[in-house]
DOKEDREN-640642 format. One line per 5 residues: number of its first residue (from 1); their letters; for each residue x, y, z of N, C-alpha, C. Coordinates in steps of 0.2 Angstrom, whole numbers, plus 5000, padded with zeros to 4 digits. Layout:
NUM = A = X Y Z X Y Z X Y Z ~ ...
This chain:
1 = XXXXX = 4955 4848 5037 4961 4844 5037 4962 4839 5031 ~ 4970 4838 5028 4967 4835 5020 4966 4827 5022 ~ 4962 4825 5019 4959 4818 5020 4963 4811 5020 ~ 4971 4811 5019 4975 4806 5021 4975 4809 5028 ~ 4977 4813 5031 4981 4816 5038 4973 4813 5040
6 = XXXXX = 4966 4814 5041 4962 4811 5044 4960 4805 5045 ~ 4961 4800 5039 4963 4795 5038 4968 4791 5043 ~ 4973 4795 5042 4981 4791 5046 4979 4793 5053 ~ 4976 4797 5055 4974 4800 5063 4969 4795 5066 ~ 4962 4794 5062 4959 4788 5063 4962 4783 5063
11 = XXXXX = 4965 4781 5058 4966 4773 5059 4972 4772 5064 ~ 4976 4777 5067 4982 4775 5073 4976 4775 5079 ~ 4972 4779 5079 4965 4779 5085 4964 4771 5086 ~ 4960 4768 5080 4957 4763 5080 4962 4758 5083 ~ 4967 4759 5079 4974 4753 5079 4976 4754 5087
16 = XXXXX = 4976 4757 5092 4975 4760 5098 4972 4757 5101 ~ 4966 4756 5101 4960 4753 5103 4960 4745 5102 ~ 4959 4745 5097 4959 4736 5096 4965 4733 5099 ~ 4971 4734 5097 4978 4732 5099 4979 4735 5104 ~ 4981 4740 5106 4984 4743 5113 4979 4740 5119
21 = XXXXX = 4969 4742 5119 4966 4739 5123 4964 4733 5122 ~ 4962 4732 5115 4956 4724 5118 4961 4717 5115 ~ 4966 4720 5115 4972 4714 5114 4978 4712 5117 ~ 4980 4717 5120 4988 4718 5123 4986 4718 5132 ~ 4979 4723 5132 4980 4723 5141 4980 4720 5142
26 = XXXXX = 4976 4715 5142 4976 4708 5145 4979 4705 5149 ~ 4986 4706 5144 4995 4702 5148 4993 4707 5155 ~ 4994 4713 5154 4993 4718 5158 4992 4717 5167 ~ 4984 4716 5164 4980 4717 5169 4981 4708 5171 ~ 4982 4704 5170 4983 4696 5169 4983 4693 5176
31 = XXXXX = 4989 4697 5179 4990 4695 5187 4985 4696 5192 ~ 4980 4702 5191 4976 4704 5195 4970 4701 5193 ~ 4968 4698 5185 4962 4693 5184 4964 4687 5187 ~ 4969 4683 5188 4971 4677 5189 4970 4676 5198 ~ 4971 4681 5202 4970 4681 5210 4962 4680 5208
36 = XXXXX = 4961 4685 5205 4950 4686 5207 4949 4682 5204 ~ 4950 4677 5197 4946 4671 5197 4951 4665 5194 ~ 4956 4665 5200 4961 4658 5200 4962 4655 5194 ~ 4966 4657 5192 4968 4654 5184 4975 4652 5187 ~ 4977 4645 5182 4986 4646 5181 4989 4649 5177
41 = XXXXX = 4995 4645 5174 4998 4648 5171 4996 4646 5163 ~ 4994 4640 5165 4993 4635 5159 4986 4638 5155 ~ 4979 4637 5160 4974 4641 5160 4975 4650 5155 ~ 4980 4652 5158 4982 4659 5157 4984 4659 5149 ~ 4990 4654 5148 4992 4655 5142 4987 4650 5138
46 = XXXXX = 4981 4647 5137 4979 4646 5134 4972 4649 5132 ~ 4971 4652 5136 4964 4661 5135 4969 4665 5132 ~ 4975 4667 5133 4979 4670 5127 4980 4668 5120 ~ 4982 4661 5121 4981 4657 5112 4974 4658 5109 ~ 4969 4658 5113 4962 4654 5112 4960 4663 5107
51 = XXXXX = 4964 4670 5110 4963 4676 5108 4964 4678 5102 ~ 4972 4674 5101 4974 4675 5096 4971 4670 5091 ~ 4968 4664 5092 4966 4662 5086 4960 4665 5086 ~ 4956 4667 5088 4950 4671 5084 4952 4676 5079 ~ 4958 4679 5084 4961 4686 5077 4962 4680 5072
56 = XXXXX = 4966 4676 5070 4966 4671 5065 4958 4672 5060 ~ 4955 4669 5064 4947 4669 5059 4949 4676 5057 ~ 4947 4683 5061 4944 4686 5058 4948 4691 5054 ~ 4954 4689 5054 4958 4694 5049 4958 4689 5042 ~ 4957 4684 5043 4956 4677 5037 4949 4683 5034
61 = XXXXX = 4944 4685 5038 4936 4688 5037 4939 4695 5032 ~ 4941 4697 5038 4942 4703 5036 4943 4705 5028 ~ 4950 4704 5026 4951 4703 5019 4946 4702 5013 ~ 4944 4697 5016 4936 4695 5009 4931 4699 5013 ~ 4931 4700 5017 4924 4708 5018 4926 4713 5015
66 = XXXXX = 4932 4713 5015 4935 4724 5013 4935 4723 5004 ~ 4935 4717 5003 4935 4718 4997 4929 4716 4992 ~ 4922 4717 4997 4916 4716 4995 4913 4721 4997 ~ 4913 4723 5004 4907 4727 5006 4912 4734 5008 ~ 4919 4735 5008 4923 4741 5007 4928 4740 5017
71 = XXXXX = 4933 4746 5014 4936 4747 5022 4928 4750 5028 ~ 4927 4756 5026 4921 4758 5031 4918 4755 5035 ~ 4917 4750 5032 4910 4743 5036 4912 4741 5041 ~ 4919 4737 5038 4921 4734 5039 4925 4736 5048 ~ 4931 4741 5045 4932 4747 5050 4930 4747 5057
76 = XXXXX = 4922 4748 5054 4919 4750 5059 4918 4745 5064 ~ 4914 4737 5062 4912 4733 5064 4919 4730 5069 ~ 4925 4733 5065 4932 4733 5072 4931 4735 5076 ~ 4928 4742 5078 4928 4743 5084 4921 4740 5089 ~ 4917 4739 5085 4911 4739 5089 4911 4732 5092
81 = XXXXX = 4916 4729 5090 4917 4721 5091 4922 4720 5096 ~ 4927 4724 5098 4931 4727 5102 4927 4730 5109 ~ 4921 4736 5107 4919 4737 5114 4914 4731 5117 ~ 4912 4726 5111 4908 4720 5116 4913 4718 5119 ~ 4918 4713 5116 4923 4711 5120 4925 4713 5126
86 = XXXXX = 4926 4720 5127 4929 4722 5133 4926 4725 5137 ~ 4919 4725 5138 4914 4725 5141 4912 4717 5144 ~ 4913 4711 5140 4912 4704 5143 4919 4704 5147 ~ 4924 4706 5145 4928 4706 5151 4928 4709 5157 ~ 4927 4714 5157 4922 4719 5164 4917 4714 5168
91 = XXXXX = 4915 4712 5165 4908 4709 5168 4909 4703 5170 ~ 4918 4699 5168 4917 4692 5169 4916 4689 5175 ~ 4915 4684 5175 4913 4680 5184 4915 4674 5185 ~ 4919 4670 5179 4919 4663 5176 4928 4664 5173 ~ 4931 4660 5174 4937 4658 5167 4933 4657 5161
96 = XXXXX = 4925 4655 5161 4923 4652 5154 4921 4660 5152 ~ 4919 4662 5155 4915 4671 5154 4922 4674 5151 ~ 4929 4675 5157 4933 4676 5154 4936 4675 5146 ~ 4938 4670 5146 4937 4666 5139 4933 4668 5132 ~ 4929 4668 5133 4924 4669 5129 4926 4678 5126
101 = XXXXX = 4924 4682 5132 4927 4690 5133 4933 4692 5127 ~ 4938 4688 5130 4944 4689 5129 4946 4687 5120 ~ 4942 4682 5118 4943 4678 5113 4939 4684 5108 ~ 4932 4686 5108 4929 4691 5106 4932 4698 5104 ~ 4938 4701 5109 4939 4707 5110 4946 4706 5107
106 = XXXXX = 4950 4700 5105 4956 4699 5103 4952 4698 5093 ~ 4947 4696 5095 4947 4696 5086 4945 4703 5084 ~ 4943 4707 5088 4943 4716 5083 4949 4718 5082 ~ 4955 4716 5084 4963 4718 5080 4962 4713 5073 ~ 4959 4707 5071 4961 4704 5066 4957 4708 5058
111 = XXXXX = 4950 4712 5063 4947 4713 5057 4949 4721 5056 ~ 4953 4725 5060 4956 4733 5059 4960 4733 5055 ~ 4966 4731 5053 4973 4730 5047 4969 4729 5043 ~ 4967 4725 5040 4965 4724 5032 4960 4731 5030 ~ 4955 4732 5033 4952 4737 5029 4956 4746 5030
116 = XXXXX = 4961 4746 5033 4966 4752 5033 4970 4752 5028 ~ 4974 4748 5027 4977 4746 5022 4975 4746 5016 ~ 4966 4746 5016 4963 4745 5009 4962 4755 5008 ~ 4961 4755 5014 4959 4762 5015 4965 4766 5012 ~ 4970 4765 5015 4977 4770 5013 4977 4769 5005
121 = XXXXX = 4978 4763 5002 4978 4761 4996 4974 4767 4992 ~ 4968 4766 4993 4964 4770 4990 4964 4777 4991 ~ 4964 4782 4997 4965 4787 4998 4971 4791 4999 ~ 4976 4790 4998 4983 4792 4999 4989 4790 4995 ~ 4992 4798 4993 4996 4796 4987 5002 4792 4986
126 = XXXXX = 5003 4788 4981 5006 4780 4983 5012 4783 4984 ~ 5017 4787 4985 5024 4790 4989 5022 4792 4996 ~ 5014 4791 5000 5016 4791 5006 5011 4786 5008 ~ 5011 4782 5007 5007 4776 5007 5012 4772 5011 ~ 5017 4768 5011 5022 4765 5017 5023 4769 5022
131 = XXXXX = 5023 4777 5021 5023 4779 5027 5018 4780 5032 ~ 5011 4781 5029 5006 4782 5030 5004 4776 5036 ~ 5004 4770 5031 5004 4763 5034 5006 4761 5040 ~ 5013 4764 5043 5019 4764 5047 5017 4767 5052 ~ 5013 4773 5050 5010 4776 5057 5005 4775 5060
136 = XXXXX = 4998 4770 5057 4994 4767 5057 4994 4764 5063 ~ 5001 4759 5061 5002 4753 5062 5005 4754 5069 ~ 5008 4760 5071 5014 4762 5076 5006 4763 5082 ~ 5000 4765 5081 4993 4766 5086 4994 4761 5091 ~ 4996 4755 5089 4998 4748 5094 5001 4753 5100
141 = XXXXX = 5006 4756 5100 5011 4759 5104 5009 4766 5110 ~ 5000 4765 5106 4999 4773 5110 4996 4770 5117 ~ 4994 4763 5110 4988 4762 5115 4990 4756 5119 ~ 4995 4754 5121 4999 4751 5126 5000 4756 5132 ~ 5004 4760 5131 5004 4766 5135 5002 4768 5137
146 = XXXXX = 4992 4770 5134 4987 4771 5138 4986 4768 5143 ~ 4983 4761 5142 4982 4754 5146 4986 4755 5150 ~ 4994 4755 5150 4998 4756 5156 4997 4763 5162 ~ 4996 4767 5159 4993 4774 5163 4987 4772 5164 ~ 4983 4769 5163 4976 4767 5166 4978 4763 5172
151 = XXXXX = 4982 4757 5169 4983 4752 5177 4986 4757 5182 ~ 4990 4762 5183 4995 4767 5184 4989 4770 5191 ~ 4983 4772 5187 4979 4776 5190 4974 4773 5194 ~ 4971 4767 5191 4965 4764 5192 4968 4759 5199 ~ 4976 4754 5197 4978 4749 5202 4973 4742 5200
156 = XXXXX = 4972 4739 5204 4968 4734 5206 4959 4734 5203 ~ 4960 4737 5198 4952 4741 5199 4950 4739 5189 ~ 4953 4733 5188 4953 4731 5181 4947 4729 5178 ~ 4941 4727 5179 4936 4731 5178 4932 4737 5176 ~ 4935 4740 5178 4930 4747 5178 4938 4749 5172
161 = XXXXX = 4943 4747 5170 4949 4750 5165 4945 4747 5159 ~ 4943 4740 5163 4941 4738 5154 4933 4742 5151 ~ 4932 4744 5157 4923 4746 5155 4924 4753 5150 ~ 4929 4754 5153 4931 4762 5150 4936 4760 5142 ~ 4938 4757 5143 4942 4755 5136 4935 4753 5130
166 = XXXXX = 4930 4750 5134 4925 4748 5129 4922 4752 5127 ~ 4921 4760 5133 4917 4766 5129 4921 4769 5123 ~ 4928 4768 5124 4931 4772 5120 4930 4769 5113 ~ 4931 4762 5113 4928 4760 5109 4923 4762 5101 ~ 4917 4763 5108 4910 4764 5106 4912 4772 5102
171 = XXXXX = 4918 4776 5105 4915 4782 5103 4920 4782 5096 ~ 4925 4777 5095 4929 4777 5089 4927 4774 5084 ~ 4921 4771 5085 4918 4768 5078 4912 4774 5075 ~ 4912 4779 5080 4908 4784 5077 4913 4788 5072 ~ 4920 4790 5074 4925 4793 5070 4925 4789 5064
176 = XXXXX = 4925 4783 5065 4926 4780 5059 4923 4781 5054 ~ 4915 4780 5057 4913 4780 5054 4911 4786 5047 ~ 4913 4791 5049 4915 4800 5047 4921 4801 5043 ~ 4925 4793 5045 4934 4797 5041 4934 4793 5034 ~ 4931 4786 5035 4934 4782 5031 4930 4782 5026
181 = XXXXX = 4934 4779 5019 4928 4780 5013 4922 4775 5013 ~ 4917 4780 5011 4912 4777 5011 4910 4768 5006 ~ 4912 4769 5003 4910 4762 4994 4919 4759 4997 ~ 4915 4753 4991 4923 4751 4992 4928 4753 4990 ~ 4933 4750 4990 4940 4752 4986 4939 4751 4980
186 = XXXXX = 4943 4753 4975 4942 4751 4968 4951 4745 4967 ~ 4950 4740 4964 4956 4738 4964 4959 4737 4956 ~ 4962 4732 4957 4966 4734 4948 4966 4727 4947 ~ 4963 4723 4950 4963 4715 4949 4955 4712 4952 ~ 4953 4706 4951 4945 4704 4951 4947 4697 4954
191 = XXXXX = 4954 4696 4956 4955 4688 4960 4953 4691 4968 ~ 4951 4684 4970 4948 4685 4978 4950 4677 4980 ~ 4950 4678 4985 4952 4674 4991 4961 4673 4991 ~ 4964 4667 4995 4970 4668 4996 4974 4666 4990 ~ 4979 4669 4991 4985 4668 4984 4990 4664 4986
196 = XXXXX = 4991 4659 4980 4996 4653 4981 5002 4658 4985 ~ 5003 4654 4988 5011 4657 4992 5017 4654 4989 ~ 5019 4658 4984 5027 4660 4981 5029 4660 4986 ~ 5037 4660 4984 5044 4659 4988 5043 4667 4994 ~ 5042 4674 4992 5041 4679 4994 5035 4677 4999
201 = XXXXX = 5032 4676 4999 5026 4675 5004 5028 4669 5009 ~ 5031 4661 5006 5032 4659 5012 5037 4660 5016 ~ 5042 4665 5015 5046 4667 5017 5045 4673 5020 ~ 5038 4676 5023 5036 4680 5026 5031 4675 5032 ~ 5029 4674 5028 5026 4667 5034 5028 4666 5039
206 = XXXXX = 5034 4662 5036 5039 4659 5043 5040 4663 5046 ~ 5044 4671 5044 5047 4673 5049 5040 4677 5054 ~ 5036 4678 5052 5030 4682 5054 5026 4678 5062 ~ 5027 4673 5060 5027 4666 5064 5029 4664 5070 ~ 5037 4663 5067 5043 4663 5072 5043 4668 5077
211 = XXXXX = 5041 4675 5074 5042 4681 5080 5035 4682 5082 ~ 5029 4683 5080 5023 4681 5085 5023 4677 5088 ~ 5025 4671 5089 5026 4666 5095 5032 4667 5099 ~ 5038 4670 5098 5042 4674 5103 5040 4679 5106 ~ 5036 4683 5104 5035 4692 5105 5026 4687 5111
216 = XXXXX = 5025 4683 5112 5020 4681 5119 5025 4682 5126 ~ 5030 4680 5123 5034 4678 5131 5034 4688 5135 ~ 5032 4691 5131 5031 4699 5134 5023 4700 5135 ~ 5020 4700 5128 5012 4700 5129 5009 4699 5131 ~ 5008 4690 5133 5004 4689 5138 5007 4686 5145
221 = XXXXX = 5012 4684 5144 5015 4686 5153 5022 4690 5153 ~ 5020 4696 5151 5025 4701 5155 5023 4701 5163 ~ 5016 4702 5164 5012 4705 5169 5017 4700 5175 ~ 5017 4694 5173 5018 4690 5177 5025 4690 5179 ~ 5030 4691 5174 5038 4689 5174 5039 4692 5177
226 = XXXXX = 5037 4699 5178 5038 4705 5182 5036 4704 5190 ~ 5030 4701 5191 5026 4698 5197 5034 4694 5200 ~ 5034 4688 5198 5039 4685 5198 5044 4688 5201 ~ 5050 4688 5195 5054 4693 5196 5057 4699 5200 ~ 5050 4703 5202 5053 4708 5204 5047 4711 5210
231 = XXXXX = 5043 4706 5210 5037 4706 5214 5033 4714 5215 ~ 5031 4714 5208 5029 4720 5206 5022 4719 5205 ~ 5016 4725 5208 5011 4722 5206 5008 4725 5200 ~ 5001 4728 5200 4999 4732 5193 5001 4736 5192 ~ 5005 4741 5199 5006 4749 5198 5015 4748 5192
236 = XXXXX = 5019 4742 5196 5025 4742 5192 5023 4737 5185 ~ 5019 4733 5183 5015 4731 5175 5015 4736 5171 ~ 5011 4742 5177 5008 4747 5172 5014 4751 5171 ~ 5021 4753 5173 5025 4755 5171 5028 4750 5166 ~ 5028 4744 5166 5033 4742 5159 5029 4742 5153
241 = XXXXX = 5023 4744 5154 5018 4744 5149 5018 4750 5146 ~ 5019 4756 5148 5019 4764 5147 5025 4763 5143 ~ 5032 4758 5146 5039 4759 5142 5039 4756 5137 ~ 5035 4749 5137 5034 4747 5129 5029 4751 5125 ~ 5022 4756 5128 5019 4760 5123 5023 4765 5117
246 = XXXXX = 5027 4769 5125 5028 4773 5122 5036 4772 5117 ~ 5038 4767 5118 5045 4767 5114 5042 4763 5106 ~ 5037 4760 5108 5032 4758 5101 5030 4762 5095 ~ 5028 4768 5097 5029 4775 5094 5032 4775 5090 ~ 5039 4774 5093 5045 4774 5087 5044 4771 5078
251 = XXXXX = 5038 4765 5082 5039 4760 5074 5036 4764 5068 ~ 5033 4771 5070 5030 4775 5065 5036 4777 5061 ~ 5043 4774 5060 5046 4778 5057 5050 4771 5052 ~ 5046 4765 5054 5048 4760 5051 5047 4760 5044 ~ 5046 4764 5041 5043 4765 5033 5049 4768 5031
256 = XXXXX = 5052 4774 5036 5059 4776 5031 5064 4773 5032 ~ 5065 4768 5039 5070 4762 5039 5074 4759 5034 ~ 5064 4757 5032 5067 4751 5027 5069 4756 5019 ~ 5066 4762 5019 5068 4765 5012 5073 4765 5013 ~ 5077 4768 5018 5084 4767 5018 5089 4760 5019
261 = XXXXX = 5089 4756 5023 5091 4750 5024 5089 4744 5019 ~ 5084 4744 5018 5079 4738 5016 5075 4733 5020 ~ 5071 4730 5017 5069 4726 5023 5072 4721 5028 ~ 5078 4716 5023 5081 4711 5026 5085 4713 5032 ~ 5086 4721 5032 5091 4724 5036 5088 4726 5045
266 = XXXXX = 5080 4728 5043 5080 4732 5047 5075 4725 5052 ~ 5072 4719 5046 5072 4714 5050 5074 4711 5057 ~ 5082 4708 5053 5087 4707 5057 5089 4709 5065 ~ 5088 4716 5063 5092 4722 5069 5086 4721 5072 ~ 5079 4722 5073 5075 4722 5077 5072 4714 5080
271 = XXXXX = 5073 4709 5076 5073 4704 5079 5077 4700 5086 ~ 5085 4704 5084 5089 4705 5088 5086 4709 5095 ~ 5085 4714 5092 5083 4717 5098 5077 4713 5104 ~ 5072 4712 5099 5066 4709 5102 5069 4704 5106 ~ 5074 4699 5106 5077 4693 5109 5081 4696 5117
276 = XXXXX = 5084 4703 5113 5088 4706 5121 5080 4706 5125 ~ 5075 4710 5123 5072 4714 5129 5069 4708 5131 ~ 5067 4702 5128 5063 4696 5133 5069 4694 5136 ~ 5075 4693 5138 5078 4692 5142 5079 4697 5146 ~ 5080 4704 5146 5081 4708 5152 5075 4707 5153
281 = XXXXX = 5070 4704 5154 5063 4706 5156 5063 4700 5160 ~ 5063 4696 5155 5062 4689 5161 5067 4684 5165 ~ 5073 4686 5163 5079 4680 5168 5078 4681 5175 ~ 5082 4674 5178 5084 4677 5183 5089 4683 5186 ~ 5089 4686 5191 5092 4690 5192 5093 4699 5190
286 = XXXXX = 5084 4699 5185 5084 4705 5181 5082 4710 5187 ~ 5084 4716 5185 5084 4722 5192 5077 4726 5188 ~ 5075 4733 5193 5071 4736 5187 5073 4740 5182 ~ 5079 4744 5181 5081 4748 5177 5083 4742 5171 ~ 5085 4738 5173 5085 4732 5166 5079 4730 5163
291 = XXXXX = 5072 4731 5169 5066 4729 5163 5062 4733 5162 ~ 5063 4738 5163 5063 4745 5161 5067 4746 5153 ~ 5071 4746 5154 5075 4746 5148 5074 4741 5141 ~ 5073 4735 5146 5071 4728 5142 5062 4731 5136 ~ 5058 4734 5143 5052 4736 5139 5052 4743 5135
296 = XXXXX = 5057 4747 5136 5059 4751 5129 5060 4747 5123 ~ 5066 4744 5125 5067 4739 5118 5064 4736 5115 ~ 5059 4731 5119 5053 4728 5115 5047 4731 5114 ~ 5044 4737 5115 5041 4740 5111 5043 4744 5105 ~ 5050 4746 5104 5050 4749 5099 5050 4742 5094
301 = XXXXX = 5056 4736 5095 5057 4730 5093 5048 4727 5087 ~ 5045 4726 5093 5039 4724 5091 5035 4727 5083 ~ 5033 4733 5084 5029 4738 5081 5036 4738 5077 ~ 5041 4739 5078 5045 4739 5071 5043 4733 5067 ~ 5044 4726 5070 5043 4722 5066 5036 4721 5061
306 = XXXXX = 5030 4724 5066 5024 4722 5062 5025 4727 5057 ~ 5030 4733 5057 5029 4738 5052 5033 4733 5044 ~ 5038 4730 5047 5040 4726 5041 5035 4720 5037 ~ 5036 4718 5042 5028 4713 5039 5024 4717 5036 ~ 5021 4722 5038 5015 4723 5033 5017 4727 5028
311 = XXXXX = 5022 4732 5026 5025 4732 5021 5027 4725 5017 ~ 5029 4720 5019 5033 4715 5017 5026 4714 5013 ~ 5020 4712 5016 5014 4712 5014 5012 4715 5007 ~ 5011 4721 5009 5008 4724 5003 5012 4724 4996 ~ 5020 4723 4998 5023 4724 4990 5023 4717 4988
316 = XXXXX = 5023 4712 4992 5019 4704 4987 5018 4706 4984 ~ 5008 4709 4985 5002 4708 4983 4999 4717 4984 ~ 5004 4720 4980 5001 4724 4976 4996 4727 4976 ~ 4992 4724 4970 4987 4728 4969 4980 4721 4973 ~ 4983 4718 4979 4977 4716 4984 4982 4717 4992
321 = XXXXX = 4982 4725 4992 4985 4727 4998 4981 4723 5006 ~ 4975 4722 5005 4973 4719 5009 4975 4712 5011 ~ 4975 4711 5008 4974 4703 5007 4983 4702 5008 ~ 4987 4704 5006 4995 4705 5007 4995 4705 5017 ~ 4993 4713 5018 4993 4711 5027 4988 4708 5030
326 = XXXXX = 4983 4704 5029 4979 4697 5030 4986 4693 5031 ~ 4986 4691 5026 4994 4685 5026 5001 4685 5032 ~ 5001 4692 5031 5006 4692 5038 5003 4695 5043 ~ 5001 4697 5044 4994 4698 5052 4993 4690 5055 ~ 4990 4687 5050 4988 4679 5049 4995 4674 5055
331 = XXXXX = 5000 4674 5049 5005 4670 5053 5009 4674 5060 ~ 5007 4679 5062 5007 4684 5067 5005 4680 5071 ~ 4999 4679 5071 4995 4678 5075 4993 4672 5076 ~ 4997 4666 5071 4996 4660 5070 5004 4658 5074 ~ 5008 4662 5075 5013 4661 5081 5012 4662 5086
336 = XXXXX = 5007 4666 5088 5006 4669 5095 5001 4666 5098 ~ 4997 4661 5094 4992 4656 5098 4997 4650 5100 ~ 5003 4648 5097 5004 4645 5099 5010 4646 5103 ~ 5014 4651 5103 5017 4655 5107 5014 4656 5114 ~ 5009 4657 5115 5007 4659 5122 5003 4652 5125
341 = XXXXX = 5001 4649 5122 5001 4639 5126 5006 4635 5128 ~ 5013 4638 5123 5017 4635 5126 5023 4637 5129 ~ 5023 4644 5130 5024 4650 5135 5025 4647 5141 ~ 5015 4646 5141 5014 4645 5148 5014 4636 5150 ~ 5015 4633 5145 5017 4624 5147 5025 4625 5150
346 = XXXXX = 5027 4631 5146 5038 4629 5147 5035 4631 5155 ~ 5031 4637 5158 5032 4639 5164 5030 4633 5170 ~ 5024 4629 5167 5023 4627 5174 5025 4619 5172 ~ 5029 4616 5168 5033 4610 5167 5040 4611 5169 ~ 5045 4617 5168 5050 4619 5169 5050 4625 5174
351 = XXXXX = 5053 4631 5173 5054 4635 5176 5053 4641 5171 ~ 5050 4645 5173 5050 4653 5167 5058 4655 5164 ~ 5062 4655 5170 5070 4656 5167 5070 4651 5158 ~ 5070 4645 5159 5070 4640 5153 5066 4644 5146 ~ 5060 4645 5149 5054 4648 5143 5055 4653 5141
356 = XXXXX = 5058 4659 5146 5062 4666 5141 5068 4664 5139 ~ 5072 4660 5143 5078 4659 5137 5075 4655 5129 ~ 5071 4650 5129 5071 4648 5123 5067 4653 5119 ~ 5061 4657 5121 5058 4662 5118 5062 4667 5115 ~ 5070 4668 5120 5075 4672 5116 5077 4671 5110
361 = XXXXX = 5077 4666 5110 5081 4661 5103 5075 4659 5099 ~ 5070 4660 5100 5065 4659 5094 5064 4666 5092 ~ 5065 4669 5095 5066 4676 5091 5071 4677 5084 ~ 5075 4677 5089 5080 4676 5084 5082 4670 5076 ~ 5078 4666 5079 5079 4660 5073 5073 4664 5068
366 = XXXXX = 5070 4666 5067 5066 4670 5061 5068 4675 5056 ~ 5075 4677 5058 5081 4679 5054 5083 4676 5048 ~ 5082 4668 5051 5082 4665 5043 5078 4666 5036 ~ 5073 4671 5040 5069 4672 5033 5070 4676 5030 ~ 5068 4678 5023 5074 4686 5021 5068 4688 5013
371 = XXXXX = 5067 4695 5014 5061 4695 5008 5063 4697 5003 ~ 5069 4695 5001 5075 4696 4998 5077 4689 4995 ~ 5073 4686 4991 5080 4680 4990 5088 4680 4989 ~ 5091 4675 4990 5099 4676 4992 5100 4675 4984 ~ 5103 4680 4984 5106 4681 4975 5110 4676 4972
């Protein structure tokens, strides 16, 4: 097989694993950990922040690792950091246990993107390289819809889902270990650590932000909204999970999007999007073929936007591709800690109607940002 196609097939696996399982299920499985070991709402969205800011640290890590000791190492130490985590959640017995777990298994997404990104750079030639990236990054989407066909099959048996998400884990860092280049990357530049943020980067920032702390009102309490709303348990979770997976898949195609539209375009439309589907998912009044439809949309919505961002990334910073999706992985995930605390402060101060309507409009307000300056 030629060596980008093995490349791009490992790193959609990995991206799969870290994000689809030791990140995403969570929300998933959420309702069924919070009966077994009594959590709120508040308790809930803040073991969601507490996840996402570890991914913070370790995607800050990751960047200055990939570009010392290489993608492979580094790679690898994603998944293997990923089956500890989800293994500590299998076995938790505590909210601290859980905690702890969850916070562990959410930082192996922080350290996968930058050493793939490094990796693509280097082994794939620079005309499929966005697209490459794009499908990388679309693994989020297989591995949502896995998770949701697991609760699907398993039911109430969340435990033994995540024991089995940790094996696969274990068995993905062995692939890695086989796909990805051995030595580092070779770069065209000798700077290291973070780059002053120009107008182009804090303008990636904000909007990267803005829709990570929107895009929680689905991630970590979809499980619930659905509860809620339509008193569904894991078996209907694990269906709007499979329709966000699989409509996620689509983002693999968010590389010729933007060749043809541009970024600022394909931004927009998807952000829009992203606003419709937290509202069909979470208002009052919502049916299931509407939150059904809601999690088509925001799975494709989502995984398209992180495909922009991390193109928006890498053409910053060039010749430090890593370190470009650092920067917007970073403000990703530096919206979604605080997106998911206070997610769950709107639900249990107000009513969840109020917090997806405002989360609708936080989505949307990140439209302001444009990676375009206005001529």
């Amino acid at each position: 097989m030629n060596p980008g196609l093995k490349l791009g097939a490992t790193g959609f696996a990995l991206i799969a694993v870290c994000y689809g399982f030791a990140r995403f299920a969570f929300g998933l499985f959420l309702p069924r950990i919070d009966a077994d070991l009594t959590l709120s709402s508040t308790l809930s969205g803040l073991i969601s922040g507490a996840a996402f800011l570890t991914y913070c640290i370790a995607v800050t890590l990751s960047a200055w690792l990939t570009e010392r000791i290489g993608a492979r190492a580094v790679a690898i130490g994603a998944a293997l950091i990923a089956a500890a985590g989800m293994a500590g959640i299998a076995a938790a017995t505590s909210p601290a246990w859980l905690a702890g777990a969850v916070m562990l298994a959410g930082s192996s997404t922080g350290l996968a993107s930058p050493p793939l990104a490094a990796a693509v750079a280097a082994a794939v030639r620079p005309d499929r390289q966005d697209a490459t990236n794009t499908i990388i990054n679309a693994g989020t989407g297989a591995g949502v819809a896995l998770s949701g066909a697991v609760a699907l099959m398993m039911g109430d048996l969340w435990r033994f889902a995540f024991a089995g998400f940790a094996a696969a884990a274990i068995a993905l860092a062995f692939a890695v270990a086989l796909t990805l280049p051995r030595s580092p990357p070779r770069t065209t530049t000798s700077a290291h650590g973070m780059p002053s943020l120009d107008g182009v980067l804090r303008r990636l920032v904000l909007a990267a932000f803005l829709a990570g702390a929107a895009s929680t009102a689905v991630w970590s309490f979809g499980g619930q909204l659905v509860a809620l709303r339509l008193n569904w348990g894991s078996t209907g979770a694990g269906l709007l999970w499979i329709a966000i997976g699989t409509a996620g898949i689509a983002g693999a195609g968010a590389g010729h999007l933007i060749a043809r539209f541009g970024i600022d375009g394909v931004h927009r439309a998807f952000l829009t999007a992203m606003a419709a589907s937290i509202l069909l998912i979470g208002v009052e009044g919502t049916s299931t073929s509407l939150t059904l439809s809601g999690g088509v949309l925001f799975g494709a919505a989502y995984i398209m936007l992180t495909g922009v961002y991390l193109l928006w990334g890498v053409a910053a910073l060039p010749h430090r591709p890593a370190t470009g999706v650092t920067i917007a992985f970073l403000a990703l995930a530096i919206g979604q800690t605080a997106g998911a605390a206070g997610f769950g402060l709107l639900m249990d101060r107000l009513t969840a109607h109020y917090a997806v309507i405002a989360f609708a409009c936080l989505a949307l307000s990140a439209g302001v940002a444009r990676a375009d300056p206005v001529p």
